[in-house]
C-alpha atoms as one frame of an Amber mdcrd trajectory, in Angstrom:
protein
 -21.037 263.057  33.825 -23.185 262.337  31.410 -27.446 262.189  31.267 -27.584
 258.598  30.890 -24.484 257.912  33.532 -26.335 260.153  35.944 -29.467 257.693
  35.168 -27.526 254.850  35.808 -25.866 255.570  39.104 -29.667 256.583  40.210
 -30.666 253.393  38.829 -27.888 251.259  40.361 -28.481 252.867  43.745 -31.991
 251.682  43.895 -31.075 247.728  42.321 -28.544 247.669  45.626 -31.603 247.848
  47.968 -33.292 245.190  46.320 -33.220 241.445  46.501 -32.022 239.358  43.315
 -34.936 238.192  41.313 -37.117 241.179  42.098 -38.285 243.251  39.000 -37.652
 247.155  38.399 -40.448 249.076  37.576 -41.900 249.629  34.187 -39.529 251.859
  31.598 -42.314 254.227  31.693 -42.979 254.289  35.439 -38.858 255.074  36.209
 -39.196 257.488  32.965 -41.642 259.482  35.244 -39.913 258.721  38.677 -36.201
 260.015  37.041 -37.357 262.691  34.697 -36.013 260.884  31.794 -35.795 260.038
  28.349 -36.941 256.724  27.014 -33.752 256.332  24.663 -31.693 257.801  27.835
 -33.147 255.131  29.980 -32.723 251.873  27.562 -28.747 253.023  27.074 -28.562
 253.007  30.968 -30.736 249.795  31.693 -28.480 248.695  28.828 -25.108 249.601
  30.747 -26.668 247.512  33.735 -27.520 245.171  31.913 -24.142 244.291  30.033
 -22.249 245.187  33.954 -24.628 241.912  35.172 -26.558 243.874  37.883 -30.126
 243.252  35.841 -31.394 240.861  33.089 -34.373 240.647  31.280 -36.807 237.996
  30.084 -38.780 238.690  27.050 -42.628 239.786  27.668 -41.775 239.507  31.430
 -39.981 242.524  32.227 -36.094 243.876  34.054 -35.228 241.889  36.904 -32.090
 242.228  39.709 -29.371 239.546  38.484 -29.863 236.142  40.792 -27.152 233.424
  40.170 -30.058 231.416  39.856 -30.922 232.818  36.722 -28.588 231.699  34.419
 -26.864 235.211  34.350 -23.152 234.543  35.253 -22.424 234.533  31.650 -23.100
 238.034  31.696 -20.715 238.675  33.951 -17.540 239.578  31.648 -13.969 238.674
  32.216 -10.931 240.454  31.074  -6.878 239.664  30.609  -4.629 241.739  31.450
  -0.899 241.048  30.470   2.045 242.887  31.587   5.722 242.534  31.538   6.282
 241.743  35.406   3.519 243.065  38.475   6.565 243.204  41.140   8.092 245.787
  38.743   7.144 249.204  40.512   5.140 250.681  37.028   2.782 247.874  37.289
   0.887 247.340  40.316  -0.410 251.147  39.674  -1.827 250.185  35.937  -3.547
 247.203  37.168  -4.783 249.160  39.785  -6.455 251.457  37.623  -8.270 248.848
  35.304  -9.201 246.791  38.574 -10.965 250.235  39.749 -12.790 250.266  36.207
 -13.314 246.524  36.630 -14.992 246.716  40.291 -17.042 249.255  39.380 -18.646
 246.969  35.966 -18.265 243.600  37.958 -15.792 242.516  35.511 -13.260 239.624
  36.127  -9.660 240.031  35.633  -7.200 237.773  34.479  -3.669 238.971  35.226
  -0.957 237.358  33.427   3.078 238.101  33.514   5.029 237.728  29.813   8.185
 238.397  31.739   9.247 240.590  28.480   9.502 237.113  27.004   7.212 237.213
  23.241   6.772 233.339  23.720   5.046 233.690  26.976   3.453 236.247  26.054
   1.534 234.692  23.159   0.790 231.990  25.240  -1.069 233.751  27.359  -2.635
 235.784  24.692  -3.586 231.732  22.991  -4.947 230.912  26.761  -6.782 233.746
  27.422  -8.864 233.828  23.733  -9.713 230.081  24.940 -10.893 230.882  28.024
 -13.472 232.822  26.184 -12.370 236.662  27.640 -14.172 239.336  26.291 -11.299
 241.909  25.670  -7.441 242.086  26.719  -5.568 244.788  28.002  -1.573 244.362
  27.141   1.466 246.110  27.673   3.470 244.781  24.736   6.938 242.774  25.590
   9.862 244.763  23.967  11.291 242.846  21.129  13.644 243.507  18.269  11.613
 240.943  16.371   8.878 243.000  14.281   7.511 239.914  11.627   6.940 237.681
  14.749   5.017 240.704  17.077   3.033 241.434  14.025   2.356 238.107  13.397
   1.130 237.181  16.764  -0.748 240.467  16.416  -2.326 239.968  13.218  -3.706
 236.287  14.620  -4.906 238.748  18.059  -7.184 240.479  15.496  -8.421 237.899
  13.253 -10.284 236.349  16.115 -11.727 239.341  16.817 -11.453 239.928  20.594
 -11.104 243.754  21.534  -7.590 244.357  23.101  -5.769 247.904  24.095  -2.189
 248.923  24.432  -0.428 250.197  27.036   2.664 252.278  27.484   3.731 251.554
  24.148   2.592 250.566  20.601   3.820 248.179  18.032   4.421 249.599  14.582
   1.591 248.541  11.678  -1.416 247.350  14.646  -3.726 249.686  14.806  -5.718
 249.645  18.350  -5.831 252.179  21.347  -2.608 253.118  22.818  -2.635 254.339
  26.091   0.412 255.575  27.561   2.527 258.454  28.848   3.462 261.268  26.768
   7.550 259.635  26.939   8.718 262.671  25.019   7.495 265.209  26.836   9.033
 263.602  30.093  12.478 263.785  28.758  11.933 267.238  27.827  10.509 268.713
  30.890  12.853 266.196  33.044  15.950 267.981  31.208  14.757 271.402  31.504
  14.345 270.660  35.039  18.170 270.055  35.219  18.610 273.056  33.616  16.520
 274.990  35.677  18.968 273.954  38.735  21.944 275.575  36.797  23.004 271.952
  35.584  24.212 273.088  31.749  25.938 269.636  30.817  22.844 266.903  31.209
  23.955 263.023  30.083  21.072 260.915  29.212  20.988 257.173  29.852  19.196
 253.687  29.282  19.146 250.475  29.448  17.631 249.680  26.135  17.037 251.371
  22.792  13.825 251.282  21.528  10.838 253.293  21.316  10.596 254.529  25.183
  13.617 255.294  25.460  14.289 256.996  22.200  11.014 259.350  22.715  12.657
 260.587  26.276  16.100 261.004  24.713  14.765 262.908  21.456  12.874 265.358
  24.462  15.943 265.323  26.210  17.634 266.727  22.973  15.025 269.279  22.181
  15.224 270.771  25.714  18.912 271.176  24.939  18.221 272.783  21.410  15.734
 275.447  22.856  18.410 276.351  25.391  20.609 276.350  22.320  22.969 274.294
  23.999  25.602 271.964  23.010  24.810 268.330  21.458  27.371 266.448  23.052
  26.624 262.773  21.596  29.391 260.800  23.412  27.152 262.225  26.905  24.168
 259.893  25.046  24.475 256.142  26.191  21.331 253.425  25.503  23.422 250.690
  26.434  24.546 251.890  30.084  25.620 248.356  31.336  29.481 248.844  32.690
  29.374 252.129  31.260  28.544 254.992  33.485  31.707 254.998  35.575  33.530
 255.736  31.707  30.602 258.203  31.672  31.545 260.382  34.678  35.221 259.907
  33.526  35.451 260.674  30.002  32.762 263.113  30.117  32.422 266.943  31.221
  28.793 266.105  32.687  27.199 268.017  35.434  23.960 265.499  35.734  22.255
 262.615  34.215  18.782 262.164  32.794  18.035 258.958  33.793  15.650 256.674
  31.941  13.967 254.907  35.046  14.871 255.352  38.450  16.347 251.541  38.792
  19.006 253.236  36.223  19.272 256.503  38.975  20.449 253.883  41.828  23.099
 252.647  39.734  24.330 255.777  38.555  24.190 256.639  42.337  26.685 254.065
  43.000  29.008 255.224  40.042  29.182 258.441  41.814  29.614 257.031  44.770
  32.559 254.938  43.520  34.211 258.153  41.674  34.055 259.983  44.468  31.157
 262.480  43.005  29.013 264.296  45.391  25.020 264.512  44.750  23.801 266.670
  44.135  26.495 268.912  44.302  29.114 267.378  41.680  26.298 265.634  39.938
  22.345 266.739  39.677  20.812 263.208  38.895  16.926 262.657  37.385  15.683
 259.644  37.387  11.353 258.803  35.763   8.418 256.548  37.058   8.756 258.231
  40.518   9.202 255.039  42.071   9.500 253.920  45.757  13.317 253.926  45.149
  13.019 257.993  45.346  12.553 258.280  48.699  14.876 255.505  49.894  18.022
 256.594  48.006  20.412 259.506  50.144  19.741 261.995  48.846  16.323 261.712
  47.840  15.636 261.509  43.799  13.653 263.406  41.662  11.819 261.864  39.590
   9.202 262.545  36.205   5.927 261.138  37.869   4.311 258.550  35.679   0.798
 258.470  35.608   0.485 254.731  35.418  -3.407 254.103  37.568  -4.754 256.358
  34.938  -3.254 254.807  31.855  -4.957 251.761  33.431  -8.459 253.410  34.492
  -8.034 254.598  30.352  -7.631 251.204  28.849 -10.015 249.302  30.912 -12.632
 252.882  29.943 -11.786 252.243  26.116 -11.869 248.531  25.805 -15.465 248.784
  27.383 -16.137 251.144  24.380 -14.705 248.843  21.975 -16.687 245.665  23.382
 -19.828 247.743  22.928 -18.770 248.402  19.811 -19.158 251.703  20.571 -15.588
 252.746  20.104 -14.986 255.472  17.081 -12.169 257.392  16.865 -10.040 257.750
  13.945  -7.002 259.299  16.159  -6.341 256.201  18.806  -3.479 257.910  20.847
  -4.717 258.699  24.400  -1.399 260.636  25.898  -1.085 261.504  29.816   1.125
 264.162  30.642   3.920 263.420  33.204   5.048 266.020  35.760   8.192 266.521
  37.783   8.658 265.369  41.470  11.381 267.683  42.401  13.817 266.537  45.550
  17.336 266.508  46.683  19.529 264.998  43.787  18.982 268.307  41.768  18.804
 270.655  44.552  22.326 272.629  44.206  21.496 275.143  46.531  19.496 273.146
  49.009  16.420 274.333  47.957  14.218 271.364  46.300
């Protein structure tokens, strides 16, 4: 933690035990009383300040925030857009930038695009008019690349701070905040092969830039193992197509690209007569509550989704303060394997 933080939290401590209205002591009496700087102190009164604990009245002094005071405008508010809360990723990543958000008395606004770009800039139009200081988004996936960098473009022009998450969109340059996607497929197909699977399938929904960062780890686990490329055991369009899959195919296991995509493939094997994890080792990513409900359990690539949230919420702070500076605007969280029955050969998870 640093100085200033440490000031703060010392500072916000004592503003709890008062009333609203009263004044803090002089800078130079709480320089004294914390054993602090005078520029450490302003950047923490500051903090409070723009968080709408204190305000200050020219010539008067620092006083507790009263609603009586005029001082709700202080009080920030935020959007946050994302494709659909009930969707299991979700709830975690607004849970992280709520955390941040409790902690600065900031507002949220949560808003669903339901992947649809229309919605979605209607929301983004609504939310600049409600006057919100900053929006955290999560980009809806569209094949469409003039009309997402137009609606972009206009995000910018007006000026109001805005982080991605999960994914970016090519030519808008802002924080990204997201999962490392291709180190998930690697280390989600070198966990197959760890479990003596040599014949992984990999398989999504969609194809676009999530799913072709797991599928190009997926391919570079199999090239350090200097195993086979077998492209026909590659499917981004898996609608109707993993029963052909588990036909056509000498497969051992599937790399999954979410575990909504594991359940069905679950089913195929069910329907083909395929034992799991025996016949088939399946892998499925976002570590869901699906995991534990399927027979056998899945294993999953845990996705670090409260701190991608906790991140964003951290950086458009930063970037409101204008105090926001890096050239490199990338902020990666590793994933990690949660390891249970569908890979477990010999029983052992």
């Amino acid at each position: 933690m640093l100085k200033y933080q440490k000031i703060k939290k010392q500072l916000l401590d004592s503003i709890l035990q008062m009333m609203p209205g009263d004044r803090i002591p002089s800078r130079p009496e709480l320089m004294v009383r914390l054993s602090t700087t005078r520029a450490t102190l302003d950047k923490a009164i500051a903090e409070l300040e723009a968080d709408g604990y204190l305000f200050s009245r020219t010539g008067s002094g620092t006083f507790v925030t009263s609603l009586t005071e005029s001082t709700v405008q202080q009080i920030q508010t935020w959007g946050v857009i994302v494709p659909n809360v009930m969707e299991e990723i979700y709830p975690g990543l607004v849970r992280g930038a709520e955390n941040y958000a409790h902690e600065k008395s900031i507002n949220l606004i949560l808003c669903n695009s339901d992947n649809d770009p229309r919605k979605q800039e209607m929301y983004i139009r609504r939310l600049i008019a409600s006057g919100v200081s900053g929006i955290i988004l999560v980009p809806v996936i569209s094949t469409d690349i003039l009309e997402m960098y137009r609606l972009y473009n206009q995000l910018i022009e007006t000026h109001v701070p805005f982080v991605f998450c999960n994914r970016s969109i090519e030519g808008i340059n802002v924080p990204v905040v997201a999962s490392n996607d291709f180190y998930g497929g690697y280390i989600a197909t070198k966990h197959l092969l760890s479990k003596s699977y040599s014949r992984p399938a990999f398989v999504a929904k969609k194809k676009y830039k999530t799913s072709i960062d797991r599928c190009q780890g997926y391919l570079s686990a199999l090239l350090e193992k200097g195993s086979e490329i077998n492209r026909n055991a590659i499917v981004f369009d898996a609608k109707g197509k993993i029963s052909k899959l588990l036909t056509d195919e000498k497969i051992d296991s599937i790399f999954c690209f979410d575990d909504s995509l594991a359940e069905e493939c679950y089913s195929a094997c069910h329907d083909a007569g395929l034992s799991i994890p025996e016949d088939i080792g399946i892998i499925g990513y976002n570590n869901t509550s699906i995991c534990e409900a399927l027979t056998p359990q899945l294993s999953s690539v845990s996705f670090m989704n409260v701190e991608i949230g906790e991140k964003a919420a951290e950086l458009l702070m930063k970037m409101i303060r204008k105090d926001y500076t890096s050239d490199f605007d990338y902020y990666l969280f590793q994933p990690s394997i949660k390891s249970r029955e569908s890979t477990a050969k010999s029983g052992q998870i």
